[in-house]
VEXZALUM-834116 format. One record per residue: x, y, z of N, C-alpha, C in turn; residue in one letter. Coordinates in steps of 0.001 Angstrom, whole numbers, plus 500000, padded with zeros to 6 digits. Example, Ala and Ser with C-alpha at 12.3 -4.5 7.8 and 13.67 -1.06 7.14 Angstrom:
// residues 2
513190494310507800512300495500507800513200496700507800A 512850497750507080513670498940507140512900500030507870S 
END
This chain:
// residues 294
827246156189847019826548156913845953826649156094844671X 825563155873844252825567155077842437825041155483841796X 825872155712840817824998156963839571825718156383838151X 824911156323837363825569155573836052826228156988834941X 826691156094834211827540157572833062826105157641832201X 825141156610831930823763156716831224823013158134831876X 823150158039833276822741158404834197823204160571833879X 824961160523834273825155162209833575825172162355832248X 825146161397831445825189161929829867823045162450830171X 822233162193830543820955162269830322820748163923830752X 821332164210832057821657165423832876821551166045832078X 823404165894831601824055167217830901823409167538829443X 822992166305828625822100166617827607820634167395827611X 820001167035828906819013168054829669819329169593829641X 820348169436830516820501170974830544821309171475829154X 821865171441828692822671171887827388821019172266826096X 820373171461826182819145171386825234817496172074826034X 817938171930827166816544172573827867815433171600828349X 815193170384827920813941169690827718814622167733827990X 813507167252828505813677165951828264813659165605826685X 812470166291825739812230165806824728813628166216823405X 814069167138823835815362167802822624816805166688823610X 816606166429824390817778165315825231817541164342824502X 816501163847824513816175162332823834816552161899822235X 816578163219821789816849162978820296817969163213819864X 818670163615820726820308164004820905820898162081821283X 820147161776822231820655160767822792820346159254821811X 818557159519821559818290158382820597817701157652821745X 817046158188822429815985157452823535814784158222823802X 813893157902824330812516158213824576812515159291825591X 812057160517825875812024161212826812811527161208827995X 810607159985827977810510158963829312811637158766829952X 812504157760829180813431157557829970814407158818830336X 814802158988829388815909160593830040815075161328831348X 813851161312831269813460161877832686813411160706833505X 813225159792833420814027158166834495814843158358835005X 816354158651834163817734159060834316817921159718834809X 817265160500834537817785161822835232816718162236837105X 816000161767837024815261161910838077816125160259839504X 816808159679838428817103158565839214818814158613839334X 819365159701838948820422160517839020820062161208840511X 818893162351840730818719163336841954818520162293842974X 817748161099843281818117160559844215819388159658844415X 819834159098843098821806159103843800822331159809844606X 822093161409844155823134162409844685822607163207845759X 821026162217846210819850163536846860819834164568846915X 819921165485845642820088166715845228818684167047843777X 817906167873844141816955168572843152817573169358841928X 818073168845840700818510169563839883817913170236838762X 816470169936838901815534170434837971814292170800838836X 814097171992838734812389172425839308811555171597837687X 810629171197838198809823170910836768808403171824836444X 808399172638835829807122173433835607806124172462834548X 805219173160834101804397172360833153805093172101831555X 805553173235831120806071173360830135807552173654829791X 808022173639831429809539174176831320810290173749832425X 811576173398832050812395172960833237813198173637833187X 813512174349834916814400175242835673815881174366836457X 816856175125835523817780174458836759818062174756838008X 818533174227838653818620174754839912820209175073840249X 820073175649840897822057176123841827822822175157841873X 822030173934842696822839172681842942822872171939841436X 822042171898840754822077171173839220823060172159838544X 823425173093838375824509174290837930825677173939838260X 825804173651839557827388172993840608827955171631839537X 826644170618839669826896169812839818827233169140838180X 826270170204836825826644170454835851828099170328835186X 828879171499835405830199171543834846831403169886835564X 830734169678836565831333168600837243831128167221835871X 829797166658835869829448166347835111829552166145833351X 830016167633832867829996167513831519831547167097831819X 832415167373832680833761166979832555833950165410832839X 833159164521833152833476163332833281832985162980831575X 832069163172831338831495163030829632832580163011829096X 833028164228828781834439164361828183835426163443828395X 835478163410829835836841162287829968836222161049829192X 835110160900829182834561158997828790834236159059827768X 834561160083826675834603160271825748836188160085824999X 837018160653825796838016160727825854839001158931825756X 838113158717826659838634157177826961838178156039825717X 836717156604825377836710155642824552837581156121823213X 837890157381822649838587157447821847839755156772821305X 840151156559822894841976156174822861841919154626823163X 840398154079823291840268152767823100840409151997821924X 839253152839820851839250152735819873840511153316818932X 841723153869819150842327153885818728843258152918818493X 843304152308820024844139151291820436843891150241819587X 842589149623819517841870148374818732842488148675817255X 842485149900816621842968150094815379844638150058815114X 845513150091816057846768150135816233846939151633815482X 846220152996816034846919154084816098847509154883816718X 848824155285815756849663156244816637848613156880818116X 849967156611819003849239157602820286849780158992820717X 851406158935819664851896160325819545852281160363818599X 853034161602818243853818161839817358854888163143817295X 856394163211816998857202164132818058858198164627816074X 857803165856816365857934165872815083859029167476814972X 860145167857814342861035168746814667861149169609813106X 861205170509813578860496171974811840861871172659812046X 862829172961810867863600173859811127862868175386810579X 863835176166811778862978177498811598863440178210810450X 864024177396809407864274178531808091862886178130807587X 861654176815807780860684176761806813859745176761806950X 859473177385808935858688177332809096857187178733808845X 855943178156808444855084178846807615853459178163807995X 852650178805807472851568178168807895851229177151806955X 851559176877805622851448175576805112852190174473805339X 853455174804806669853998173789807045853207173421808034X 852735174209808740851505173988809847850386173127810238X 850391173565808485848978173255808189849559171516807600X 850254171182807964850292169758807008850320168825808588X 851088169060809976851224168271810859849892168680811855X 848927169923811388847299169568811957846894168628811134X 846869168314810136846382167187809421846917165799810348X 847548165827810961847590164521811631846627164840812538X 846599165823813478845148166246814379844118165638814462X 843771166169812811842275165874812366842191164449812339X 843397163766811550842866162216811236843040161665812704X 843576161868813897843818161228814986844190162129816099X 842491162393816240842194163854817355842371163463818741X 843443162067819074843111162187820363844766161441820647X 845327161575819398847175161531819856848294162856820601X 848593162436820929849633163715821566850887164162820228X 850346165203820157851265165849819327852438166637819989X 853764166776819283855023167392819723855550167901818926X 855662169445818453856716169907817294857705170532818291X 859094170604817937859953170824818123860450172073816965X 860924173069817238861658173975816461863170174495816421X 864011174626815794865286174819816006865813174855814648X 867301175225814869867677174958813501868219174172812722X 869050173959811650868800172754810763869888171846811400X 871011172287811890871832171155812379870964170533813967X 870200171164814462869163170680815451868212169939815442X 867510169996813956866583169302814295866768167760813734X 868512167777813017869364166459812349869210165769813972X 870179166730814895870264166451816123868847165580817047X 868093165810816967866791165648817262866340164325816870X 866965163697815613866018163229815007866867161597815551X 868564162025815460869493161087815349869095160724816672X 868601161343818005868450161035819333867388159992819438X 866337160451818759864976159572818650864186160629819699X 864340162032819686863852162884819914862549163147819429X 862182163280817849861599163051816707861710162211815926X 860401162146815840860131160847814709860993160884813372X 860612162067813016861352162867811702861332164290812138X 862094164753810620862132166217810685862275166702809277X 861439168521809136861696169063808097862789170193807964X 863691169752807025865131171187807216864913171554805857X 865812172852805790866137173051804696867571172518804531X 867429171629803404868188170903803368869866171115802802X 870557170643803955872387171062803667873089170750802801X 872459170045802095872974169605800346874107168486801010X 874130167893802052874762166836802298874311165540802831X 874909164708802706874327163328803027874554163409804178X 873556162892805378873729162131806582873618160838807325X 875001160581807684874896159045807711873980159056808900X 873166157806808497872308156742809555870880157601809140X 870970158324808260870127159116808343869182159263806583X 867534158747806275867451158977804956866981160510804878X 867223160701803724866748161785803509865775162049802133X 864700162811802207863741163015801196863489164238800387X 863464164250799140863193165682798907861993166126798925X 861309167243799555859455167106799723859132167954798736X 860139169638798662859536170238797137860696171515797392X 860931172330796287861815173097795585861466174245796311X 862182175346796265861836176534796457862948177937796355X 862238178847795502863598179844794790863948180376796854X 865390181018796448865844181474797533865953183244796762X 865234184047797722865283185668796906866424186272798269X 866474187750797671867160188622798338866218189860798752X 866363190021799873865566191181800620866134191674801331X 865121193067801600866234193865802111865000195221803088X 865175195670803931864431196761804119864264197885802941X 863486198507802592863026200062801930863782200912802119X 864641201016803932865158202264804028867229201817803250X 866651200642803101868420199705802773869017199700801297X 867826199321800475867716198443799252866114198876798285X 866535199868797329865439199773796257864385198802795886X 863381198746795896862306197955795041863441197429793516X 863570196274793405864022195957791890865179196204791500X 866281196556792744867484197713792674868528195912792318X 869310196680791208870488195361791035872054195963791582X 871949195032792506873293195343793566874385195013792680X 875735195424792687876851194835792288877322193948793875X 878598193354793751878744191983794979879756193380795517X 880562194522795125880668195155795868880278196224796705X 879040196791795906877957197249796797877583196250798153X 877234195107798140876424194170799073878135193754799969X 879125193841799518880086193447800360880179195004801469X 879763195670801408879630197004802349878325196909803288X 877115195981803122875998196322803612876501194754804987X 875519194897805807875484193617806734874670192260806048X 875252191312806056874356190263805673873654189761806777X 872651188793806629871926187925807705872507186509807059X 872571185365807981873095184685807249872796183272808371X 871941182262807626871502181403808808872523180790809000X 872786180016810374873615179091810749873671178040810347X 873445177557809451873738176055808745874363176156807580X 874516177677807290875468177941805998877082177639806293X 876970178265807855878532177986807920879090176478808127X 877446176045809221877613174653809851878304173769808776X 877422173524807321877706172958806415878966173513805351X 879184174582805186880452175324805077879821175706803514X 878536176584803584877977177212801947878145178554801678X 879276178900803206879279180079802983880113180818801533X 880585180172800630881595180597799578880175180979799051X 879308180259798942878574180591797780877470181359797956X 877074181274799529875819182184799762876350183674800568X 877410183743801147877746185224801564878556186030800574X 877781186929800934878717188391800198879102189298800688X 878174189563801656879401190752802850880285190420803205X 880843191386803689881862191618804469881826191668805966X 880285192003806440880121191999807737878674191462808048X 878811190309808798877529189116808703877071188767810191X 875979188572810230874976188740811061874147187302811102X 874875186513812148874419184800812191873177184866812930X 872360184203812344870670183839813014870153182474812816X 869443181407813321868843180104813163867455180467813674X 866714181583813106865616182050813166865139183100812541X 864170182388811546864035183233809955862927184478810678X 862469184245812168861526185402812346862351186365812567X 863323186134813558864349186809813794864693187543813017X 865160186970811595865824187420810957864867188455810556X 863835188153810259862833189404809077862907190401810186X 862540189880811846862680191419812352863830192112812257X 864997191917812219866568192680811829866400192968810696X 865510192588809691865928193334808788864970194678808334X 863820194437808892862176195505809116863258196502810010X 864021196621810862864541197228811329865363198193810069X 865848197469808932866839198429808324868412198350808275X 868159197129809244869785196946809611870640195746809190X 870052195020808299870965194177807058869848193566805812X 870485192523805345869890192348803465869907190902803961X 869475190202803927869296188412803835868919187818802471X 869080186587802401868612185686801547867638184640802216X 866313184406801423865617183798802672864443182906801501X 863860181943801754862708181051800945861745182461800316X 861619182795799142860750183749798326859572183401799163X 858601181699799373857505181991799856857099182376801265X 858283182126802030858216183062803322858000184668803237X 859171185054802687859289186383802590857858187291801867X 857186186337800975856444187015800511854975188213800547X 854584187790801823853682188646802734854399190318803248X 856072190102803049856429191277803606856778191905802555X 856893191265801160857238191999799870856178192701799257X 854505191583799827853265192111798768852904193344799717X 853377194146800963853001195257802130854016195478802015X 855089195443801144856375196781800969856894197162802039X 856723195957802842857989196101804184858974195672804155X 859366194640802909860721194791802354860508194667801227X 861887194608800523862184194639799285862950194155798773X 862450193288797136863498191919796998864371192980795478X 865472192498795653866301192750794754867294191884793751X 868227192276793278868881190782792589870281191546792486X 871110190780792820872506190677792509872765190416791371X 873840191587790755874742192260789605875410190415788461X 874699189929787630875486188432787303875175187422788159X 874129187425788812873643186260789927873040185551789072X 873068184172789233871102183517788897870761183280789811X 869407182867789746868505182631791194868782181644792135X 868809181740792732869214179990793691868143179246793888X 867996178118794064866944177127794003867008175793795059X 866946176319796154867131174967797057865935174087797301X 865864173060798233864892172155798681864644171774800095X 863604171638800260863206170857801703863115169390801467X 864084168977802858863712167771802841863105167054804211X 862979165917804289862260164933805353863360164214805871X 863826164397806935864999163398807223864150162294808570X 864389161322808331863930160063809921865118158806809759X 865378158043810997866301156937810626866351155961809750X 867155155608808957867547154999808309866835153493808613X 865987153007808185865531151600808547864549151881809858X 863981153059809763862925152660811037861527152556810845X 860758151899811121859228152193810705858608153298810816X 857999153483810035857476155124810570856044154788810602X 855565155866811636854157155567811791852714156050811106X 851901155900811278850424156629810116850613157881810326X 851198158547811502851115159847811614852406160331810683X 853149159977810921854684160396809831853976160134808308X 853410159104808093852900159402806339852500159530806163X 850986160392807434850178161702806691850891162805806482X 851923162691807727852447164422807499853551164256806072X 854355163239805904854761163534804725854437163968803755X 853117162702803572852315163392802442851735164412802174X 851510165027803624850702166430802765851958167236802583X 853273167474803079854663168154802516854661168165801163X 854837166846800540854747165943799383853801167067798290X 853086167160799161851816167705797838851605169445797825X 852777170065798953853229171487798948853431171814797400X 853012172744796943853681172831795083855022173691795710X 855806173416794283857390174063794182856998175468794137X 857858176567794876858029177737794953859080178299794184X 859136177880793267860124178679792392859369179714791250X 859725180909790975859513181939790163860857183109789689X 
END
């Protein structure tokens, strides 16, 4: 059997458009030929895939079969030349990239589809976990890089970047904690805290716990559902939390002599390694996140 890819791109543009003449202008050839092609396609496969009326072409059962078969090789040779032409350009062909789940959000999302778009035919990999995990991750060569909220400590072999600021609030369920209510630290030493695991990992707990009875999580969804429940108070990124504050499904409050806390995200990858076009799009669009502090 010999049938050219000239040969199903003419087909499938046939049938997708209806006509030799709407094929041809899709394709950028004469509708002569696409009916060439395509008529010199049915004896390749000695199969009738078009009844031809005067003014209209009918597909047929076997042209239907033989259709979806068809548009899937397109694709693949579409496919192929993509990752040809990528190749010729020396672009990334993946990219393995690790989010800790205290930051993750849809504008973090939205910054590693931006590698997508610029290079729609690399294999993408996010990884999620928490912040001593995705250090873990990164030191393996697991990930290229990674975004944490960052442990306020240096890691050897390891650089680290600051990408942008962000206030840390206090929330709490409705049935827990007042709208605007100012806790004293012995009020909040009676309630349950939530309290991510990298506070202790890194040892911040002097400064970020106040209960008395604490509730470890390395998953900020997690966490909001324990607390929609009613059943402890967290400290968590203001612009996360904020969708559940503006629908009064929780409620941010402030501690009795507190000031606000103000941490950062950072970019951690190895120390001396090249990083690739895909790592300094996604940086950059981090980079250009504005600061969340209020």
């Amino acid at each position: 059997m010999d049938y050219s890819l000239a040969q199903l791109q003419a087909f499938v543009s046939t049938v997708e458009h209806g006509s030799f003449k709407d094929a041809s202008i899709e394709l950028n050839k004469r509708p002569q030929v696409i009916a060439k092609l395509v008529a010199a396609l049915e004896d390749s496969c000695d199969q009738l895939l078009f009844v031809r009326h005067v003014r209209q072409l009918k597909i047929t059962t076997e042209g239907k079969t033989l259709y979806r078969l068809a548009r899937r090789v397109i694709l693949d040779a579409q496919a192929f030349e993509r990752q040809l032409s990528a190749m010729d350009q020396n672009q990334p062909s993946e990219f393995k990239l690790a989010i800790d789940t205290s930051l993750a959000c849809p504008m973090v999302s939205g910054c590693y589809l931006a590698v997508l778009e610029e290079f729609p035919s690399i294999n993408l990999e996010v990884l999620s976990g928490g912040t001593s995990q995705v250090i873990e991750w990164v030191r393996r060569g697991q990930a290229e890089m990674g975004l944490i909220f960052s442990p306020l400590t240096e890691e050897q072999g390891l650089t680290q970047i600051t990408v942008y600021n962000f206030s840390v609030v206090e929330v709490a369920s409705p049935q827990l904690i007042n709208h605007g209510a100012v806790v004293d630290e012995h009020q909040l030493a009676q309630l349950p805290q939530l309290v991510p695991k990298f506070v202790y990992e890194y040892k911040h707990d002097n400064i970020y716990v106040f209960s008395d009875k604490t509730i470890v999580s390395n998953n900020v969804e997690e966490s909001i559902r324990i607390m929609l429940s009613g059943k402890a108070w967290c400290r968590l990124p203001g612009y996360i939390v904020q969708p559940y504050l503006d629908n009064q499904q929780l409620h941010e409050f402030s501690i009795e002599g507190a000031n606000r806390v103000v941490w950062h995200a950072s970019i951690v990858h190895p120390e001396q390694a090249e990083l690739s076009l895909a790592s300094d799009i996604f940086m950059e669009r981090v980079q250009m996140l504005p600061d969340r502090i209020s």
